[in-house]
C-alpha positions in Angstrom: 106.0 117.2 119.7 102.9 118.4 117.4 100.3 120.5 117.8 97.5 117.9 117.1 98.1 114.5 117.6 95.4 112.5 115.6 94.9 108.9 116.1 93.9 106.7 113.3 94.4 107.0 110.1 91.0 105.4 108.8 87.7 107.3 107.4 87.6 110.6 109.6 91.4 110.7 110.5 92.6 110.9 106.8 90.2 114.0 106.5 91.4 115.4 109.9 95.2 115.3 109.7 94.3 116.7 105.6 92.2 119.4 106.6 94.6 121.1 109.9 97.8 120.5 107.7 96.3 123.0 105.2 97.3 125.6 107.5 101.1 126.2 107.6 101.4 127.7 110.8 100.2 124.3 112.9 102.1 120.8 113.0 100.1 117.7 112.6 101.0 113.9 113.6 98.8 111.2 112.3 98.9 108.1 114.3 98.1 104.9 112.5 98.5 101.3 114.1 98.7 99.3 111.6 101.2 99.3 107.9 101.1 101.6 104.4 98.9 100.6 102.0 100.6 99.7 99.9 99.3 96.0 98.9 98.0 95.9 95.4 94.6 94.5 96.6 93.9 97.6 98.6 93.8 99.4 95.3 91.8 96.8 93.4 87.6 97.8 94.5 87.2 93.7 94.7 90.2 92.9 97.2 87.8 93.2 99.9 87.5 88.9 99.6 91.4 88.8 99.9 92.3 91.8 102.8 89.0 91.2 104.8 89.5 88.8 107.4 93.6 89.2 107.1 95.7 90.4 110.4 97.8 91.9 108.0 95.2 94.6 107.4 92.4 93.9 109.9 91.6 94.0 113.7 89.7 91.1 112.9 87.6 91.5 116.3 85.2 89.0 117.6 81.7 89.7 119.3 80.7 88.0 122.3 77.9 85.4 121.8 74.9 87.8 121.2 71.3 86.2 122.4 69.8 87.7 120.0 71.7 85.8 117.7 71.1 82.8 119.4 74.2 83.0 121.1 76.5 83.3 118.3 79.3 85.3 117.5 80.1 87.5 114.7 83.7 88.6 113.0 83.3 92.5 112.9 86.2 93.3 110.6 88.0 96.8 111.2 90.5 98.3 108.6 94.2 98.2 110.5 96.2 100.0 107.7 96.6 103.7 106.0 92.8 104.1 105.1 91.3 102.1 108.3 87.9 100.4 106.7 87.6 102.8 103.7 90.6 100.5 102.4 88.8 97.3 103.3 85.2 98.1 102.8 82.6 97.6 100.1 83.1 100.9 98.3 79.9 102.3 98.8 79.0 105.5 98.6 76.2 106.8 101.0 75.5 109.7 103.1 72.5 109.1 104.9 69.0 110.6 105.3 69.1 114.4 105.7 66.7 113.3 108.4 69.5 111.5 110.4 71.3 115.0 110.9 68.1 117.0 111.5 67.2 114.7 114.7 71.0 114.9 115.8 70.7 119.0 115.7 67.2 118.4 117.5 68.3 116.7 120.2 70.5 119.9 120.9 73.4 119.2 119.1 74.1 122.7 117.5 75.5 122.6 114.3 74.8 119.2 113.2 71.5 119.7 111.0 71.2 118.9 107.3 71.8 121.9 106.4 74.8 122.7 107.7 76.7 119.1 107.2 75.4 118.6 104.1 77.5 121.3 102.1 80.7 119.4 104.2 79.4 116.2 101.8 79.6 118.5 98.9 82.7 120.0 99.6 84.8 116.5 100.0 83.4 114.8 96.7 83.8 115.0 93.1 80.8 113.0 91.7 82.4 112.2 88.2 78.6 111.7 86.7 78.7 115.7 86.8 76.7 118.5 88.4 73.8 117.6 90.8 71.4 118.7 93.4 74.0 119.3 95.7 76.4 117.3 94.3 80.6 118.5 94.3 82.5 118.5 91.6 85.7 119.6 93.4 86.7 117.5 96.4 89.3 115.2 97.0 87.0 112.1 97.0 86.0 110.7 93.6 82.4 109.0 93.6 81.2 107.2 90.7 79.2 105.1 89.3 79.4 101.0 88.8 81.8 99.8 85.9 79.7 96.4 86.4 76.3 94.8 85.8 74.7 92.1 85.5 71.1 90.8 84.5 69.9 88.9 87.4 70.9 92.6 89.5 68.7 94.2 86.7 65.5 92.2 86.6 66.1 92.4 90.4 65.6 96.5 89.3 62.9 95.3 86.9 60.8 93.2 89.1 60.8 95.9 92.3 59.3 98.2 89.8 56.8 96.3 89.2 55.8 96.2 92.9 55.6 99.4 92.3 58.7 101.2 93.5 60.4 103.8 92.1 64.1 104.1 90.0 66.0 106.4 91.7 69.1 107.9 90.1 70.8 109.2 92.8 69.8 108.8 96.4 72.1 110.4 97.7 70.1 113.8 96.3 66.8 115.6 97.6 65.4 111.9 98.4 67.1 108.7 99.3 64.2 106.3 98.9 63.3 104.1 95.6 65.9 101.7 94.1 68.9 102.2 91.8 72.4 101.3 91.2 74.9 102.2 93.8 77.6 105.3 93.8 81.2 103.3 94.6 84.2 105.2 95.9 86.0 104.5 93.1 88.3 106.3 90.4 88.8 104.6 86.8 88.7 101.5 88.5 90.7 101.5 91.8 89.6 102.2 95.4 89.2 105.9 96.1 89.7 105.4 99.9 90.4 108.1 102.4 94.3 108.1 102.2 94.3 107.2 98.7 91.9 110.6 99.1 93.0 112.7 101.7 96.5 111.7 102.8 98.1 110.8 99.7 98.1 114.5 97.7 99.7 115.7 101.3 102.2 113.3 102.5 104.8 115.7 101.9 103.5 118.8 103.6 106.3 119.8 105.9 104.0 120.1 108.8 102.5 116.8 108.5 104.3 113.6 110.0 102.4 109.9 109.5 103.2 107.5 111.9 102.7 104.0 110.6 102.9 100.6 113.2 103.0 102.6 116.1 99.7 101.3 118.2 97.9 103.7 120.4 98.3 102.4 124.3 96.6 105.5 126.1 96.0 108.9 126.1 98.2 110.7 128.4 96.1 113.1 130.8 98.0 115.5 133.3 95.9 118.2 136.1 92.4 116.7 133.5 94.2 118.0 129.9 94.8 115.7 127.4 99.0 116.6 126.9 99.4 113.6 124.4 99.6 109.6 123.7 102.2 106.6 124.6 102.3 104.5 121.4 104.0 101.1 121.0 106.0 100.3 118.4 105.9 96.8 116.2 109.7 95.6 118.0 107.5 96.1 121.7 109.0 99.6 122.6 107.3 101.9 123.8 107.4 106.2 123.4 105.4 109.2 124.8 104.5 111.6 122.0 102.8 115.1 123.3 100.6 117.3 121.4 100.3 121.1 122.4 97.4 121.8 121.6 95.1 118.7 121.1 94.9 115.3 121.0 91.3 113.9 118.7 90.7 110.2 118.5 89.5 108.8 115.4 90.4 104.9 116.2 86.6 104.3 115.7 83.4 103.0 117.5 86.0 100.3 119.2 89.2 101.8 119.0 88.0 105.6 120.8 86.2 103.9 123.5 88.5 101.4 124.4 91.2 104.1 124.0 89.6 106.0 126.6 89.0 103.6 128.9 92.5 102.4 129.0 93.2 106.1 129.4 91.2 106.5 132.3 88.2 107.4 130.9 85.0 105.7 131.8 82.5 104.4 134.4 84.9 104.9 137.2 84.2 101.5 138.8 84.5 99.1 135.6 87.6 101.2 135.2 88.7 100.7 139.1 87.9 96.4 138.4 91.3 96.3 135.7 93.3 99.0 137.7 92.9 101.4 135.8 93.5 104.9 137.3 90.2 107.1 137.2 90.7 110.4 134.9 87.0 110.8 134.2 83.8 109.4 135.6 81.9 109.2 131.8 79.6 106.2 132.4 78.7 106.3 128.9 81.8 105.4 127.2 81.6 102.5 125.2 77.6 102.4 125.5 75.0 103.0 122.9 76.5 100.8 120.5 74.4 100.3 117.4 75.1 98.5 114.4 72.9 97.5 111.1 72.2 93.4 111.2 72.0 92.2 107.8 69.9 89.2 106.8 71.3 87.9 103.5 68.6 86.0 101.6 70.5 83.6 98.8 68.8 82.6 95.7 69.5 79.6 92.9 69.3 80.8 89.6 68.8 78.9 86.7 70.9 81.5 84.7 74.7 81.9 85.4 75.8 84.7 88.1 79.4 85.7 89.4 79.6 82.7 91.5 80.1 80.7 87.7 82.4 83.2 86.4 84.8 82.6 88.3 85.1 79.0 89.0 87.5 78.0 86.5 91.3 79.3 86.1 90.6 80.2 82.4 87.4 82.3 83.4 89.7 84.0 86.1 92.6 84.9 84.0 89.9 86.3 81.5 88.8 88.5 84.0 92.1 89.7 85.2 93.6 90.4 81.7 90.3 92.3 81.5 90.9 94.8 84.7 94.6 94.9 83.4 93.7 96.1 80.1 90.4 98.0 80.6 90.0 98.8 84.5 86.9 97.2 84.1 84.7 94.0 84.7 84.2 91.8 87.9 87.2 93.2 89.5 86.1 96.8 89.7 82.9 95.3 91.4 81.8 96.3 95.2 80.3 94.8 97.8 77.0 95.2 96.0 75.8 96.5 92.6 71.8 97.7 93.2 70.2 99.2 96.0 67.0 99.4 97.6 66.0 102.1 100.0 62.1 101.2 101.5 59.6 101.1 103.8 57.8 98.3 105.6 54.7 99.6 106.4 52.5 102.8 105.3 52.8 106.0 107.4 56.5 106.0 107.5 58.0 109.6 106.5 61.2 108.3 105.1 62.9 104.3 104.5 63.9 101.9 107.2 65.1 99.6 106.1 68.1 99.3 102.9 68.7 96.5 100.4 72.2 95.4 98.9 72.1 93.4 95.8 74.6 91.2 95.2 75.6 88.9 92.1 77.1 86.7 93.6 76.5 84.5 97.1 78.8 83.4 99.8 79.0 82.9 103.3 80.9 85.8 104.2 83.5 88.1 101.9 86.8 86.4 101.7 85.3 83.0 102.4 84.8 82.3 98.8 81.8 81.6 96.5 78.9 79.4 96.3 79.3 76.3 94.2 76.4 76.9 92.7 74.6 80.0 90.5 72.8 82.1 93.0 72.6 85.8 93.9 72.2 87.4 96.9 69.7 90.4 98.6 70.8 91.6 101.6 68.3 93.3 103.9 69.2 95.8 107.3 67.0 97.9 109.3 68.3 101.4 108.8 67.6 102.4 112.7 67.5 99.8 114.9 66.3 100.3 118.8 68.7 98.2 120.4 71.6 99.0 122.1 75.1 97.3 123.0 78.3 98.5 124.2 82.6 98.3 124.3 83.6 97.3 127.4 87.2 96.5 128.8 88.2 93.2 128.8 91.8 93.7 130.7 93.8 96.6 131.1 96.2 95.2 129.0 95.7 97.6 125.7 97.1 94.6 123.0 93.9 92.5 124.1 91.0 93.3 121.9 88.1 94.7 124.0 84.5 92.8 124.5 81.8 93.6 122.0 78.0 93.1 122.6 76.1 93.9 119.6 72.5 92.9 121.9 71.2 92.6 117.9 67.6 91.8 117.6 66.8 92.9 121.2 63.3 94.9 120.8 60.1 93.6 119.5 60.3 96.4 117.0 63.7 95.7 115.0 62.4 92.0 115.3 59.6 92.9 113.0 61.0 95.3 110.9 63.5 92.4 110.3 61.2 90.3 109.5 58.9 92.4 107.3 62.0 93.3 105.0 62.5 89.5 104.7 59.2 89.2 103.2 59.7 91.8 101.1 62.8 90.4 99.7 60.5 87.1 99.4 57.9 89.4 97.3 60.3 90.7 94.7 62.0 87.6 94.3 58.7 86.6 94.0 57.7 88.6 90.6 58.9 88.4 87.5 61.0 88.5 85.4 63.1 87.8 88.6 60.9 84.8 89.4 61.9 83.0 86.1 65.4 83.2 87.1 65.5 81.6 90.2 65.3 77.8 90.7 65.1 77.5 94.6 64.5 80.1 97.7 68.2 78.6 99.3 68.4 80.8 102.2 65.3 80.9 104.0 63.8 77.5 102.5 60.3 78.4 101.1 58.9 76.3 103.6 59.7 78.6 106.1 56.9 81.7 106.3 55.3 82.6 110.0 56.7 85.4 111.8 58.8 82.9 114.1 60.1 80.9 111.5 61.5 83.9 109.6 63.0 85.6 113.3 64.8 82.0 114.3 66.5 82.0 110.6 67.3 85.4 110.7 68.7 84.8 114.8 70.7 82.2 112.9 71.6 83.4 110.1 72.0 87.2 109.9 75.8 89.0 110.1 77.0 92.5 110.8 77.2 95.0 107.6 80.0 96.6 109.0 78.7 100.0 110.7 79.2 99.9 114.6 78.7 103.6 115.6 77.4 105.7 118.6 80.1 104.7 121.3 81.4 108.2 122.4 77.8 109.9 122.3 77.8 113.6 121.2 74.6 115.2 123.1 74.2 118.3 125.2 73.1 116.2 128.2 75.8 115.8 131.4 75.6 111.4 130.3 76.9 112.2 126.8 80.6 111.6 126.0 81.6 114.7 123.8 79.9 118.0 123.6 78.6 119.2 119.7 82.3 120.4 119.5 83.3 116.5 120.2 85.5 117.9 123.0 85.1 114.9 125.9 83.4 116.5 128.8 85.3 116.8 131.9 88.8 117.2 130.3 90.8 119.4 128.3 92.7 119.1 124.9 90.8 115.5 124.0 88.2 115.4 121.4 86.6 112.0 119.4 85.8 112.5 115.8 84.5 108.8 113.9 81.3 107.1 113.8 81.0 106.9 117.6 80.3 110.2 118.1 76.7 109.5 116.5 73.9 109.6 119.0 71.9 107.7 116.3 73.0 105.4 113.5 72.8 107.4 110.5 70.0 105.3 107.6 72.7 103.9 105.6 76.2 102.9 105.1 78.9 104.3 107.3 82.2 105.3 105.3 80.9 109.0 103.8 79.4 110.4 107.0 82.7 109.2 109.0 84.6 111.6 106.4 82.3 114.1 107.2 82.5 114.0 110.8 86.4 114.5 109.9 85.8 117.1 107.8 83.6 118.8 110.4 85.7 118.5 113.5 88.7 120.1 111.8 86.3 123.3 111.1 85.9 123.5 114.5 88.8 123.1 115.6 90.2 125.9 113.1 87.4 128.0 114.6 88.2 128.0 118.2 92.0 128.2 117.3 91.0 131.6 116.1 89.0 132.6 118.7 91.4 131.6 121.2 94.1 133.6 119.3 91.5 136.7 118.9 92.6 139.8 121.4 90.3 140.2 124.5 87.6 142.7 124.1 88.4 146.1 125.5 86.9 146.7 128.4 
């Protein structure tokens, strides 16, 4: 028995479990399905090729063939392990538009504006460059900046100036557009994830119990309250644990929905289809799934890149001697070293759509590089228009749900696709990047009308990792959770991870998840008090 019962130990439920242990007089018990982290390339900020992909740290789901992808289907890897994705992800460091969080307050979300989540950002970091525009200096998660560069990444810098766009320092200030190097979760040269973070320093708080292997079946929901979860263990076993007070779900834009639908929780006659009993009638659940769809454009270079450095075993011992010795070089590298953020037409009031600069190329992290020199920029929209959902495939909770993206579905993320494809095409197109590359690989050069581009990119482009919006928070009756994340029509069951966003935030997922953590154990602090608070006299 706990208090709160807290499922998933990834982004938001590290900050969760960290943030209600801090008080003494309530018992926390943070669920986790899959191990400890206590692999070595967890820790190392380039592991991502080895642990990505891996069952021994990954859901390693599967979409169902997308049309908009010309019926193909995508790996969407998932972190299974202490940290969730923040141990398995690209290290980057980005909060979003302050614009994001203004429209989610709009739509009647109370609470939720800039200017109230933004100091929760503040509060969680230490940004070890020092003191900015609302930059901490005193939280639990270190942010710095790249140990790593490398030229072609530079004159990638050099030759979008020249198009005329701007250096930023840090876009994660007063304004995220321009281009710059990246801000990596990392501390003098290993992974700063969230229970490297956030769980670590509290593990031995008395009130705090982790529970490791231990897979989530259901939430248990008695007279419509939310009285705790059956788990099962790794040996098949299964327990009941029960939470007093609360049970919050942070098993992300899969895991929560598909959670509560094996719970009960859904549209009541999808739910009725696998036998499963009706708790709730909240057609929504599993619904306005958004993701951003990266097209990676790949580049030959006539000067050597990453993918040369380490081919041979020499040029790989070099660099691991150097990490050993130094924390530094290629193995302290994330997913990308330069960003862009921009915008693909004039009138726009802030970026749509995000660049990732890579030095290296590959089909897909943990596949392995190129044979050849060649670098990589990576182009998403930052809000895309189409919607897909999480739905049930059984009722049996060890089979991995369904998962349609519906990627490229309206006219206008088709173009905006497109147009940041051509950009991409333009810088490469400028020097001094243009003297450094030998051939347009991926899209050939012959390839230039609207169509052309749009059946490469249907063919070509992958996930970059951010499903959210699955367990929508809005004031309307069709939204999932409330602004307080409590899941309407029940009691004692509230969702705090990415899919609680009514709109993908513009930018990579890991910081705001923390913050939604961060956020949801405010308010639940706040209404414990107010529930404890004497009655008014009469």
């Amino acid at each position: 028995m706990a208090d709160y019962i807290v499922v998933g130990a990834g982004s938001a439920g590290c900050v969760v479990a960290n943030r209600l242990s801090a008080d003494p007089e309530v018992t926390v018990m943070l669920i986790e399905a899959g191990g400890r982290d206590s692999s070595p390339w967890i820790h190392v900020p380039v592991g991502y090729f080895k642990t990505m992909h891996d069952p021994a740290f990954d859901w390693c789901y599967e979409t169902q063939p997308d049309p908009g992808l010309n019926g193909r289907r995508l790996n969407w890897p998932r972190g299974r392990v202490l940290g969730g994705s923040s141990s398995l992800n690209g290290l980057l460091y980005v909060r979003g538009q302050r614009q994001d969080y203004d429209g989610w307050a709009q739509r009647g979300n109370a609470g939720w504006s800039w200017a109230e989540v933004g100091p929760i950002f503040e509060e969680l970091e230490t940004f070890q460059r020092g003191a900015g525009a609302g930059r901490g200096q005193s939280g639990e998660l270190q942010v710095s900046d790249p140990r790593l560069k490398r030229e072609i990444c530079e004159k990638w810098i050099a030759a979008a100036e020249a198009l005329g766009h701007v250096y930023n320092p840090d876009y994660n200030g007063p304004v995220q557009e321009g281009i710059g190097h990246f801000q990596l979760t990392v501390n003098k040269g290993r992974r700063c994830s969230a229970a490297v973070a956030f769980l670590k320093p509290v593990r031995n708080r008395p009130n705090l119990q982790v529970v490791a292997e231990a897979q989530v079946l259901r939430v248990v929901i008695e007279a419509g309250r939310a009285t705790g979860v059956e788990i099962r263990r790794p040996d098949g076993s299964r327990e009941v644990l029960r939470a007093a007070q609360e049970v919050i779900l942070c098993a992300g834009a899969i895991g929560s929905p598909q959670i509560l639908m094996l719970s009960g929780v859904g549209e009541a006659d999808a739910l009725r289809a696998h036998g499963v009993a009706v708790q709730a009638d909240r057609a929504e659940v599993g619904r306005n799934l958004q993701d951003h769809l990266q097209a990676r454009l790949v580049f030959k270079c006539r000067e050597a890149t990453l993918n040369d450095e380490i081919r041979s075993f020499y040029d790989k011992a070099r660099i691991g001697l150097e990490y050993a010795l130094f924390r530094s070089g290629p193995m302290t590298m994330a997913a990308s070293l330069v960003f862009g953020f921009m915008k693909t037409r004039p009138g726009l009031a802030t970026p749509d759509i995000q660049f990732h600069i890579q030095p290296w190329s590959a089909d897909s992290p943990g596949e392995g590089v190129h044979p050849f020199s060649a670098f990589t920029q990576s182009v998403c929209q930052l809000r895309p228009e189409s919607r897909g959902r999480i739905g049930l495939r059984s009722a049996d909770p060890m089979q991995h749900p369904l998962i349609e993206p519906n990627y490229l579905a309206t006219r206008s993320d088709q173009d905006t696709l497109v147009a940041g494809i051509r950009m991409a095409r333009a810088i490469a197109r400028t020097e001094p990047l243009r003297g450094a590359i030998s051939e347009e690989f991926r899209p050939a050069a012959g390839l230039e009308t609207r169509d052309e581009l749009l059946d490469w990119a249907r063919m070509n482009s992958t996930t970059i990792y951010h499903p959210t919006g699955t367990c929508r928070m809005g004031p309307d009756d069709a939204a999932v959770v409330d602004a307080r994340l409590r899941v309407k029509g029940l009691r004692g069951l509230r969702v705090a991870d990415c899919s609680i966003m009514p709109d993908i935030v513009s930018g990579n997922t890991n910081a705001p998840a923390m913050m939604i953590g961060a956020k949801l154990a405010r308010m639940v602090a706040e209404d414990r008090k107010a529930a404890a608070a004497p009655a008014p006299a009469a």
